[in-house]
DSSP file (Angstrom, degrees, kcal/mol; ACC not computed):
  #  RESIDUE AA STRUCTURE BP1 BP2  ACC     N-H-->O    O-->H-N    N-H-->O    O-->H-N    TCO  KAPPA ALPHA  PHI   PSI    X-CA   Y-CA   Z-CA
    1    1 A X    >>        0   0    0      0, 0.0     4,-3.9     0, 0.0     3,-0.7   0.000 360.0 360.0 360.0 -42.2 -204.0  -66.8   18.3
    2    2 A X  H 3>  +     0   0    0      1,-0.2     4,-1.3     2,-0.1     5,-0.3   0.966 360.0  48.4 -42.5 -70.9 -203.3  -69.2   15.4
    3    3 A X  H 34 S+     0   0    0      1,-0.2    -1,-0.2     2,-0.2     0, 0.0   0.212 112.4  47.7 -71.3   9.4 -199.7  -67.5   14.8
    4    4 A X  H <> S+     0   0    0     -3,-0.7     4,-3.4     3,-0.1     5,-0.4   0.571 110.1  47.7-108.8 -46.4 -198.6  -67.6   18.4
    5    5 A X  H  X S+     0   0    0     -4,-3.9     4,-2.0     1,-0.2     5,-0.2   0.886 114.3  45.9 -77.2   0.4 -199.4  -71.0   19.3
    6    6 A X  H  X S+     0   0    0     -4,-1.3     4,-1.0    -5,-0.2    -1,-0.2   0.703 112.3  55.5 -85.4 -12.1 -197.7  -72.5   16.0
    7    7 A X  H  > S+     0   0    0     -3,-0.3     4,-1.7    -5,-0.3     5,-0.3   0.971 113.2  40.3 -82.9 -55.5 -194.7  -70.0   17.0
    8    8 A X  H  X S+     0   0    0     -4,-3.4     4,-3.0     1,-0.2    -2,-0.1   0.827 108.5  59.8 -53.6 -28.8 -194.4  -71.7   20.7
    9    9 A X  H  X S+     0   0    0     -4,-2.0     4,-2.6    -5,-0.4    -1,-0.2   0.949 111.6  42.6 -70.9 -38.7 -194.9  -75.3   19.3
   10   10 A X  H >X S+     0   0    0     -4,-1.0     3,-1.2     2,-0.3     4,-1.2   0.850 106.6  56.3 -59.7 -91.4 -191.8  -74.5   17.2
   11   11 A X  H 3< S+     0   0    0     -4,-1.7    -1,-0.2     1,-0.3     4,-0.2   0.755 114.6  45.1 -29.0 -42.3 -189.8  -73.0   19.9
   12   12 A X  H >X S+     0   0    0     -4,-3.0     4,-1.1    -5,-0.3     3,-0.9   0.971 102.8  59.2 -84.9 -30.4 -190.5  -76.2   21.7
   13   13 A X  H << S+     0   0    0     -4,-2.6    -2,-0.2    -3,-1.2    -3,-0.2   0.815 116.0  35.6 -10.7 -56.1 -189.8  -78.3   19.0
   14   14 A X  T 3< S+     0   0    0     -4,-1.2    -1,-0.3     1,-0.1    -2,-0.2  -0.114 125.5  37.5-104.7  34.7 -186.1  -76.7   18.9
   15   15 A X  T <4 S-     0   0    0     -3,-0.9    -2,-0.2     1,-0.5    -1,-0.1   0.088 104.3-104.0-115.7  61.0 -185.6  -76.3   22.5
   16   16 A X     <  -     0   0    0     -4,-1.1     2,-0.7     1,-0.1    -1,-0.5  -0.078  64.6 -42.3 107.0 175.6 -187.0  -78.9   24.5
   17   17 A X        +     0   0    0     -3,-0.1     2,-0.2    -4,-0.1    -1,-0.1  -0.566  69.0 177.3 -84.8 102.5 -190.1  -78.8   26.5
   18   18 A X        -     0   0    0     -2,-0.7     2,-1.4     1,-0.1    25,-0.3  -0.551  37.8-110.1-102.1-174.5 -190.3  -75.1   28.4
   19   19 A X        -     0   0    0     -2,-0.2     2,-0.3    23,-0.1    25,-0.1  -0.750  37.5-133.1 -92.3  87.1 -193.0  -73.6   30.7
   20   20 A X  E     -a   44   0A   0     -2,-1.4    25,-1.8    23,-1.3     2,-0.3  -0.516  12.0-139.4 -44.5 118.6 -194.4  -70.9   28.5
   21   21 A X  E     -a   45   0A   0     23,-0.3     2,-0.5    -2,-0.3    25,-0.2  -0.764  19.4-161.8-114.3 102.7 -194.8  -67.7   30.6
   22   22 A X  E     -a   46   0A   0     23,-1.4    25,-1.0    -2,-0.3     2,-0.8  -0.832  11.4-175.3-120.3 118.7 -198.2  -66.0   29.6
   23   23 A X  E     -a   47   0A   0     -2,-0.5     2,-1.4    23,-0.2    25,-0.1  -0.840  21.1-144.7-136.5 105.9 -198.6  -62.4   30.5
   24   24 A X        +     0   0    0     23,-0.9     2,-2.2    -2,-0.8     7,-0.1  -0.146  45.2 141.8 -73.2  34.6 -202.2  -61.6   29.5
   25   25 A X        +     0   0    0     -2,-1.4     2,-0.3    23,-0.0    -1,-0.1  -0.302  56.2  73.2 -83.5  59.4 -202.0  -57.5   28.1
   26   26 A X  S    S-     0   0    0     -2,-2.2     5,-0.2     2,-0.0     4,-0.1  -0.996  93.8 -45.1-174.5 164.1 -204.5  -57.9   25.1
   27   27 A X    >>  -     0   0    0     -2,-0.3     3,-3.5     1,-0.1     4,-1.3   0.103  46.0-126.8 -47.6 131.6 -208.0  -58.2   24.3
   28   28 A X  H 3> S+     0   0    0      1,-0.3     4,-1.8     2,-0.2    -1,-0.1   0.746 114.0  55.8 -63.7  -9.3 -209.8  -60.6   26.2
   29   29 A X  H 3> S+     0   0    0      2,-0.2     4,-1.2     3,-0.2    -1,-0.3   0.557 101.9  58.5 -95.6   9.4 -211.1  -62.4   22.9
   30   30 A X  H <> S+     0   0    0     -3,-3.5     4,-1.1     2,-0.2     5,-0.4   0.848 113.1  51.4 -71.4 -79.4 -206.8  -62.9   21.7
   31   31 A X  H  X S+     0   0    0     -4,-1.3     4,-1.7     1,-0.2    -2,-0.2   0.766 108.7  39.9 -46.2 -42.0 -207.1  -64.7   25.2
   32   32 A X  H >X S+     0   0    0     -4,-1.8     3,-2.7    -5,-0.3     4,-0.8   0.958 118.7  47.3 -72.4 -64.4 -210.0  -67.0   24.8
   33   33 A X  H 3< S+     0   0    0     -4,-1.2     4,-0.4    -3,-0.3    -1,-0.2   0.495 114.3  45.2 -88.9  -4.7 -209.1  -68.0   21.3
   34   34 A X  H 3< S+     0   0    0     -4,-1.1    -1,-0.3     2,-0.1    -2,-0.2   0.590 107.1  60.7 -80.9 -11.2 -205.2  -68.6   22.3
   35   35 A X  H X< S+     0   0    0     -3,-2.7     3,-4.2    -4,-1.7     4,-0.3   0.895 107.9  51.0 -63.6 -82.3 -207.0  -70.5   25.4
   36   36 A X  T 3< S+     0   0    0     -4,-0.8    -1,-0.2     1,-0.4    -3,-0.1   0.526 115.6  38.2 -15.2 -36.5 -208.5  -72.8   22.2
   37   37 A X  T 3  S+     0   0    0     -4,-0.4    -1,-0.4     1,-0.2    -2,-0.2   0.021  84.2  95.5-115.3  40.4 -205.6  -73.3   20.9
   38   38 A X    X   +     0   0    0     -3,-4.2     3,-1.8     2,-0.1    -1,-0.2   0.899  55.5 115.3 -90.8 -52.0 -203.7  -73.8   24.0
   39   39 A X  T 3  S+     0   0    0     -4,-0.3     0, 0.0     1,-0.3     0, 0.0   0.120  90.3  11.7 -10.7 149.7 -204.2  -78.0   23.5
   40   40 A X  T 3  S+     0   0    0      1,-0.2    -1,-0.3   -31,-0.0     3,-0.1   0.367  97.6 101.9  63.1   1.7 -200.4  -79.4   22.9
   41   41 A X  S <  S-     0   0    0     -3,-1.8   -21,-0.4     1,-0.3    -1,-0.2   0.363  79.2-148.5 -94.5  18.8 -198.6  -76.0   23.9
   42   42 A X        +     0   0    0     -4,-0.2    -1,-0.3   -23,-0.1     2,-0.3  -0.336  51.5   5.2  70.3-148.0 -197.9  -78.0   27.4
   43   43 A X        -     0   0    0    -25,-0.3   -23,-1.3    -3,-0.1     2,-0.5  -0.726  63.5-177.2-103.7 162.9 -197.7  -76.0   30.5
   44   44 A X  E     -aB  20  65A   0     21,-2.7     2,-0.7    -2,-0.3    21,-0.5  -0.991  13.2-154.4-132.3 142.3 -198.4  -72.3   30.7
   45   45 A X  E     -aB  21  64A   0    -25,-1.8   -23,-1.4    -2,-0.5    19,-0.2  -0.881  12.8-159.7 -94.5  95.5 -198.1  -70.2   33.5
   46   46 A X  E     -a   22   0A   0     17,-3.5    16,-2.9    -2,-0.7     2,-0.3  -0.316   4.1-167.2 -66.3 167.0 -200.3  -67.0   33.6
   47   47 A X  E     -aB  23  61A   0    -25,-1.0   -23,-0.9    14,-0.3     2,-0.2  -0.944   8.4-151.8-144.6 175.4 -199.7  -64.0   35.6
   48   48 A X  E     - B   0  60A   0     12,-1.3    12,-2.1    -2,-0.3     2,-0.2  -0.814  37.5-100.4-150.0 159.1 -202.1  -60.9   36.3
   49   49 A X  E     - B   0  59A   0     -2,-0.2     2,-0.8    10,-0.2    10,-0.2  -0.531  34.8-117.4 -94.0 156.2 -200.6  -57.5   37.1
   50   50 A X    >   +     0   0    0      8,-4.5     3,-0.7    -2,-0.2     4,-0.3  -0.871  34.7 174.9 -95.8 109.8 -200.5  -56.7   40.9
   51   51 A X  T 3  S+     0   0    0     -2,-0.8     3,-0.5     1,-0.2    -1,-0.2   0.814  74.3  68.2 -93.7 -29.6 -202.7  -53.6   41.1
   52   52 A X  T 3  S+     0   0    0      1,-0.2    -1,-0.2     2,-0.1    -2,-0.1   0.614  96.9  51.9 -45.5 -26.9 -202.3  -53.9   45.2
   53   53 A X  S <  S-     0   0    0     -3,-0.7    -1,-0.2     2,-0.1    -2,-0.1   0.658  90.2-139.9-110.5 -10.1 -198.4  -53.0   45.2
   54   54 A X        +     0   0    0     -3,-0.5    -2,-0.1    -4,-0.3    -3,-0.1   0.490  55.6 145.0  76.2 -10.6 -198.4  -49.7   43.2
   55   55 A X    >   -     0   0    0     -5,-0.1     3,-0.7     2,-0.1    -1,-0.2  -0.301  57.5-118.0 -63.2 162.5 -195.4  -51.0   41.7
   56   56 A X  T 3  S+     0   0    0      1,-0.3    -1,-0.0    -3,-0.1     0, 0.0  -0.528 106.3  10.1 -91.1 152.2 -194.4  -50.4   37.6
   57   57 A X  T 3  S+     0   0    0      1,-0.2     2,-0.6    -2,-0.1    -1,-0.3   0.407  84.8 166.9  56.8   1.8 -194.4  -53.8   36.4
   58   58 A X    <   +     0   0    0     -3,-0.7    -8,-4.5    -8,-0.1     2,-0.5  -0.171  10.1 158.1 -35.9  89.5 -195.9  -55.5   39.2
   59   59 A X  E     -B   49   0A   0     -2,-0.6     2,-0.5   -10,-0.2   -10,-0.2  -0.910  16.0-170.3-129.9 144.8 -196.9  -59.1   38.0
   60   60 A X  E     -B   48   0A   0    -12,-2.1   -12,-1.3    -2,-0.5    -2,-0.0  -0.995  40.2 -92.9-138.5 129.5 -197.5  -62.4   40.0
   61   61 A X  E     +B   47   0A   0     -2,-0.5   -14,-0.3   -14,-0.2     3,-0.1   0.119  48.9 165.5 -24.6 133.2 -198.0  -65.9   39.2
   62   62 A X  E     -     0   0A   0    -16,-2.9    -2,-0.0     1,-0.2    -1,-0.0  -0.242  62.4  -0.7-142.8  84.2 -202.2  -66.4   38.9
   63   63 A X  E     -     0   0A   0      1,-0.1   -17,-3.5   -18,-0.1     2,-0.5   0.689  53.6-163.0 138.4 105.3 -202.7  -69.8   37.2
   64   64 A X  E     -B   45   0A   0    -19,-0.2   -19,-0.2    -3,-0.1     4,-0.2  -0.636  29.3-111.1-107.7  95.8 -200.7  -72.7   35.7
   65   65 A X  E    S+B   44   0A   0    -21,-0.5   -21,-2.7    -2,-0.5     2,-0.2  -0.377  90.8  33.4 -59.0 143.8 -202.0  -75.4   33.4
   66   66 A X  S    S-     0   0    0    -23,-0.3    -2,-0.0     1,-0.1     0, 0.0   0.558  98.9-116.1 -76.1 154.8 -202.5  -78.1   33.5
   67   67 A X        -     0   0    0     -2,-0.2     2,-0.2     1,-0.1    -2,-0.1  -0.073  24.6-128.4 -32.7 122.0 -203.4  -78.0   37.0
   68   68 A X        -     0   0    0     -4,-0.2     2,-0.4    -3,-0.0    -1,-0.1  -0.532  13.1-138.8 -83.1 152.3 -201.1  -79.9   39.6
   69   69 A X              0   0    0     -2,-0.2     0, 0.0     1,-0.1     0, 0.0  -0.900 360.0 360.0 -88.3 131.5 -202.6  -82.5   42.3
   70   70 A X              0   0    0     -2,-0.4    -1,-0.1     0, 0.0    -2,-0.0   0.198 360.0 360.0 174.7 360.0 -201.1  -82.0   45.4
């Protein structure tokens, strides 16, 4: 978890501030301890595979941080 969010703060560092794209396929405790170190990576979008469409690769937006108002 350490060595991914220091790899994304560098990738934004050298080009500009993107919307990291989070597609969660690994042990839920990778996820909670990249959650920890999520602070400063900006926003991240997750997405959850779509088990509903039978499709290969089916994946859909499920949660972006930080949250919008609106």
């Amino acid at each position: 978890a350490q060595a991914v969010s220091a790899v994304v703060r560098q990738q934004k560092k050298s080009k500009g501030d993107l919307l990291v794209h989070v597609f969660g396929a690994a042990p839920n405790a990778l996820m909670f301890m990249l959650g920890q170190h999520s602070q400063g990576l900006g926003a991240i979008l997750l997405y959850e595979y779509d088990f509903d469409s039978g499709a290969l690769g089916a994946y859909k937006p499920s949660i972006q941080f930080p949250f919008r108002k609106g």
